[in-house]
C-alpha positions in Angstrom: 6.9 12.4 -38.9 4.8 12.6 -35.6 5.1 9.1 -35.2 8.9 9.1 -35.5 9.0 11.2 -33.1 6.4 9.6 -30.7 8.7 6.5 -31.5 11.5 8.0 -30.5 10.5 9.8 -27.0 9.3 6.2 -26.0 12.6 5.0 -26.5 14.4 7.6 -24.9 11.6 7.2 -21.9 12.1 3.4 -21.9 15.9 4.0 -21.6 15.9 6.7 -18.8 13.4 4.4 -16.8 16.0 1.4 -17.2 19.1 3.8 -16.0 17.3 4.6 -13.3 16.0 1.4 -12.3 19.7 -0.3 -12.6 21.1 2.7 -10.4 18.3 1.7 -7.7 19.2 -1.5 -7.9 23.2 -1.9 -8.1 23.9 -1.6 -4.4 21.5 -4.0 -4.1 23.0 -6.7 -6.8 26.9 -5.4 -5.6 25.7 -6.6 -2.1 24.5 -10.3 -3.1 27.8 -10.4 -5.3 30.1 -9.6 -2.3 28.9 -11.6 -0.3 29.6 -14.7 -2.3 33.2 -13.2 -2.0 36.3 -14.2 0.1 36.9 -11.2 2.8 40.5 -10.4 0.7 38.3 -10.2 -2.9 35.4 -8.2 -0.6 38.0 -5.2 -0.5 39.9 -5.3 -3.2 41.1 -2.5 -4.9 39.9 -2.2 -8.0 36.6 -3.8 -6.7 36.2 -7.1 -8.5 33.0 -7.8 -10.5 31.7 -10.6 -11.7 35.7 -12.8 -12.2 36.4 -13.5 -9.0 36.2 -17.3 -7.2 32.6 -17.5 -6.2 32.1 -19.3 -2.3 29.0 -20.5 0.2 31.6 -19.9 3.1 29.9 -16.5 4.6 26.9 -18.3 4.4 28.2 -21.2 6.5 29.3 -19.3 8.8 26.7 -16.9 9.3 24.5 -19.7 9.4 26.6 -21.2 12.2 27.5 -18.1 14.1 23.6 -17.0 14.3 19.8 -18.6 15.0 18.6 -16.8 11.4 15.4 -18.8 11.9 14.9 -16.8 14.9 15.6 -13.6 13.7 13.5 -14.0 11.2 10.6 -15.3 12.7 10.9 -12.3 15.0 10.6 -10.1 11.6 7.9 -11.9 10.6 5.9 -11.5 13.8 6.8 -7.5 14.5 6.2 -6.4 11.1 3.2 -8.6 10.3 1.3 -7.4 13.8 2.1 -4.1 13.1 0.6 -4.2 10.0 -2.6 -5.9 11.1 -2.8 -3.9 14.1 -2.3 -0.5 11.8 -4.6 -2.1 9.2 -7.4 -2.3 12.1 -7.2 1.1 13.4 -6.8 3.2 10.3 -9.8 1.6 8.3 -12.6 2.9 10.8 -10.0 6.0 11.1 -9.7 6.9 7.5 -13.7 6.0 6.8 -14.8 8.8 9.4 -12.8 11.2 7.6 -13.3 10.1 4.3 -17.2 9.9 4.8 -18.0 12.0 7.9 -15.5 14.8 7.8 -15.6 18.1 9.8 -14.0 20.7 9.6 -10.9 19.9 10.8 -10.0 16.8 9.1 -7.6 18.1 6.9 -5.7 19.8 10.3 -5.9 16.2 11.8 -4.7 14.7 8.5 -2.2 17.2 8.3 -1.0 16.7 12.2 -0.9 13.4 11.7 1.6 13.5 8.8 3.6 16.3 10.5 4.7 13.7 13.4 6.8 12.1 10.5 8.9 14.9 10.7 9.6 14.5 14.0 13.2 13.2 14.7 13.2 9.5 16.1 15.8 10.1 18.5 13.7 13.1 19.7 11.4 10.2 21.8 13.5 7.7 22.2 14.7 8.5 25.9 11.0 8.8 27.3 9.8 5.8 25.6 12.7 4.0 26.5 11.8 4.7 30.0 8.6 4.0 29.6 9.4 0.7 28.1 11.6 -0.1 30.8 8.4 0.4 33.5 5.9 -1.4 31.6 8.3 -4.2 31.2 8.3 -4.1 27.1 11.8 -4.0 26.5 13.0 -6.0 23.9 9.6 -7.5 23.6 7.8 -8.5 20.3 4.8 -6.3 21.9 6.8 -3.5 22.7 7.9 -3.0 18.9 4.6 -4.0 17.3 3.1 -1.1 18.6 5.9 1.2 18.1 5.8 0.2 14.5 2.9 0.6 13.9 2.4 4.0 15.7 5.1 5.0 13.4 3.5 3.9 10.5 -0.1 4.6 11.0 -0.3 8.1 9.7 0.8 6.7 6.2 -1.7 3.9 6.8 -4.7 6.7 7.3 -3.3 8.9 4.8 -3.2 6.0 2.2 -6.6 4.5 2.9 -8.2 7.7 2.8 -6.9 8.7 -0.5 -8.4 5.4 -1.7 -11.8 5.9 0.4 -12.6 9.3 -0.9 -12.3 7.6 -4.4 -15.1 5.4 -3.9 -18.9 7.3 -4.6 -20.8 8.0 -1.3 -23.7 7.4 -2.6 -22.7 3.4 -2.9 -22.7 3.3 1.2 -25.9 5.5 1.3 -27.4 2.6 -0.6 -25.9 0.0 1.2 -27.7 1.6 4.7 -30.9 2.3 3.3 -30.8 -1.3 2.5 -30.5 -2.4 6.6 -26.6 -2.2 6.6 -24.8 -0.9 10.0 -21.7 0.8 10.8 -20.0 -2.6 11.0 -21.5 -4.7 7.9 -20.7 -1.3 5.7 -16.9 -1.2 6.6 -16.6 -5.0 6.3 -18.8 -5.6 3.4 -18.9 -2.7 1.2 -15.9 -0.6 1.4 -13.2 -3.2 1.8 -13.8 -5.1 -0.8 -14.1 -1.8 -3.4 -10.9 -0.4 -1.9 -9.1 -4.2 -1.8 -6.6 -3.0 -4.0 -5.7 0.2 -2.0 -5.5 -1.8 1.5 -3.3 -4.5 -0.4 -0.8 -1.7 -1.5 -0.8 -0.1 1.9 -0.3 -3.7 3.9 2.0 -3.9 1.6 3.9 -1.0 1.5 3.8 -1.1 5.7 4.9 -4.7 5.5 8.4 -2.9 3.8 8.9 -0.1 6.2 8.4 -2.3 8.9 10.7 -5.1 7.9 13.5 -2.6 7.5 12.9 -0.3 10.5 16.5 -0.3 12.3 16.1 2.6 14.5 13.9 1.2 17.2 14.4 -1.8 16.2 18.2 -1.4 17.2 17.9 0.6 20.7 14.6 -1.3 22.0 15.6 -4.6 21.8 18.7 -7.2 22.8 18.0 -10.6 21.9 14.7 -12.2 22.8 12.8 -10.0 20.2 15.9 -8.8 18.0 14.9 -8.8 14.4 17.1 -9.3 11.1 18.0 -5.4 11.3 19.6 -6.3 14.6 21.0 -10.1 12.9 22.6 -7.4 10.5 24.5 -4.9 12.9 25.8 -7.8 14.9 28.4 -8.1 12.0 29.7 -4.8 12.8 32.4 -5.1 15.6 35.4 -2.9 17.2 37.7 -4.8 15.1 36.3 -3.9 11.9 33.8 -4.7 9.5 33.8 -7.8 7.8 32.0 -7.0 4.8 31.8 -10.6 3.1 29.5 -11.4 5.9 27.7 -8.4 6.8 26.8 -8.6 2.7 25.5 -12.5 3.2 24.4 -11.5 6.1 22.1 -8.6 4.3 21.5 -10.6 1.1 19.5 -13.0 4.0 17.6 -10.7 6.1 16.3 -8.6 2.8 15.7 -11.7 0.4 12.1 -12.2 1.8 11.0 -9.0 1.9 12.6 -8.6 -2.1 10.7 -12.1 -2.4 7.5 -10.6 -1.6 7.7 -7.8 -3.2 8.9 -9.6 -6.3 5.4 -11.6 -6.7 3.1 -8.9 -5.6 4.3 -6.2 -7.9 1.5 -6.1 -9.5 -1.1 -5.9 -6.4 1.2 -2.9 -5.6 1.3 -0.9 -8.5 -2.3 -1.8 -9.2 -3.2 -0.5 -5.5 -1.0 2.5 -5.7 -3.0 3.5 -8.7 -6.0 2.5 -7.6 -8.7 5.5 -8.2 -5.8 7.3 -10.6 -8.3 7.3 -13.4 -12.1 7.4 -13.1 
């Protein structure tokens, strides 16, 4: 009896988990469908499905309308050095609170995470200006280190969850065998808590690659990444929503790519001192 019912709230789990995972995931699959539409089948009404006459021309013609390669590169290089710039500041960050805390770590910990709450248009009109007079307008620089100022406090917060989760007594040993300040970060800690930093690169790698916000109002074309490649298929006459879907399906099929083959470095990370 206990097992029929054990077997049975599995089941119902299992099912519940799929519902929701399909509901996550149908605006993203009713984007890639579109855009293999025709404009006319794009807006139909009903919506068609799956029987409709299947077409490469939005790709053509975003292809042909846009330099993708450099949009994407552009990606690549903002959210990639914000990453690694984040990454480089928040490990000695997060060790010093983790392992040399005072008393008012948690109120740092907690400040930190309160400047999420701050509205992003808030700042923008000062750090536009001060974009504008240190020349980093719609400069890869300029949005690297937004990014990653943005980003840090869930960079510190997440590496010191995972630091506090490795014994102390492991880098005592390490320094009573000769190690400094330097050959204990790189040597010891990093490669217990791999599987945290992973997940965190990771998870900064995503909210980088889809930041629009700044991304939108700090740059014009030299450093304009896919966000920007996206809105340019929005115009006064309307929106062509064929194309802006192929045009989305391309700027978020690397990013799904990635996360797609490191699933399992993720969930592993984010998990990562869950069970002792």
């Amino acid at each position: 009896m206990a097992r029929s019912v054990t077997t049975r709230r599995k089941a119902f789990n299992t099912a519940v988990a799929w519902a929701i995972g399909l509901l996550i995931f149908f605006p993203i699959l009713w984007t890639i469908l579109t855009s293999f539409k025709t404009e006319a089948q794009a807006i139909a009404d009903p919506p068609v499905f799956l029987f409709f006459d299947w077409t490469l021309e939005n790709y053509g013609v975003v292809m042909e309308r846009s330099n993708y390669a450099k949009f994407l590169w552009n990606s690549i290089a903002i959210a990639g050095g914000s990453t690694l710039l984040g990454v480089l500041i928040a490990v000695p960050a997060a060790w010093s609170m983790a392992f040399v805390p005072s008393k008012r770590t948690k109120d740092i910990l907690m400040w930190m995470l309160s400047t999420k709450m701050l509205p992003a248009v808030g700042v923008l009109y000062p750090i536009y200006l001060v974009f504008i007079k240190l020349g980093l307008l719609d400069t890869k620089f300029g949005l690297i280190v937004v990014l990653m100022l943005i980003n840090l406090p869930i960079i510190v917060w997440m590496l010191y969850t995972y630091f506090r989760e490795i014994p102390g007594e492991i880098l005592e040993a390490a320094r009573m065998d000769g190690a400094g300040l330097k050959e204990e970060i790189i040597h010891v800690l990093t490669p217990m808590a791999l599987p945290g930093i992973a997940s965190t690169v990771l998870l900064n790698l995503i909210l980088a690659w889809n930041e629009a916000f700044w991304t939108l109002n700090l740059t014009a074309a030299q450093a304009a990444p896919l966000t920007a490649f996206i809105a340019s298929y929005s115009s006064p006459e309307g929106l062509f929503f064929a194309k802006l879907s192929a045009a989305s399906t391309m700027a978020i099929a690397p990013i799904l790519i990635l996360g797609w083959f490191s699933q399992k470095q993720l969930v592993r990370g984010l998990t990562f001192g869950a069970v002792k």
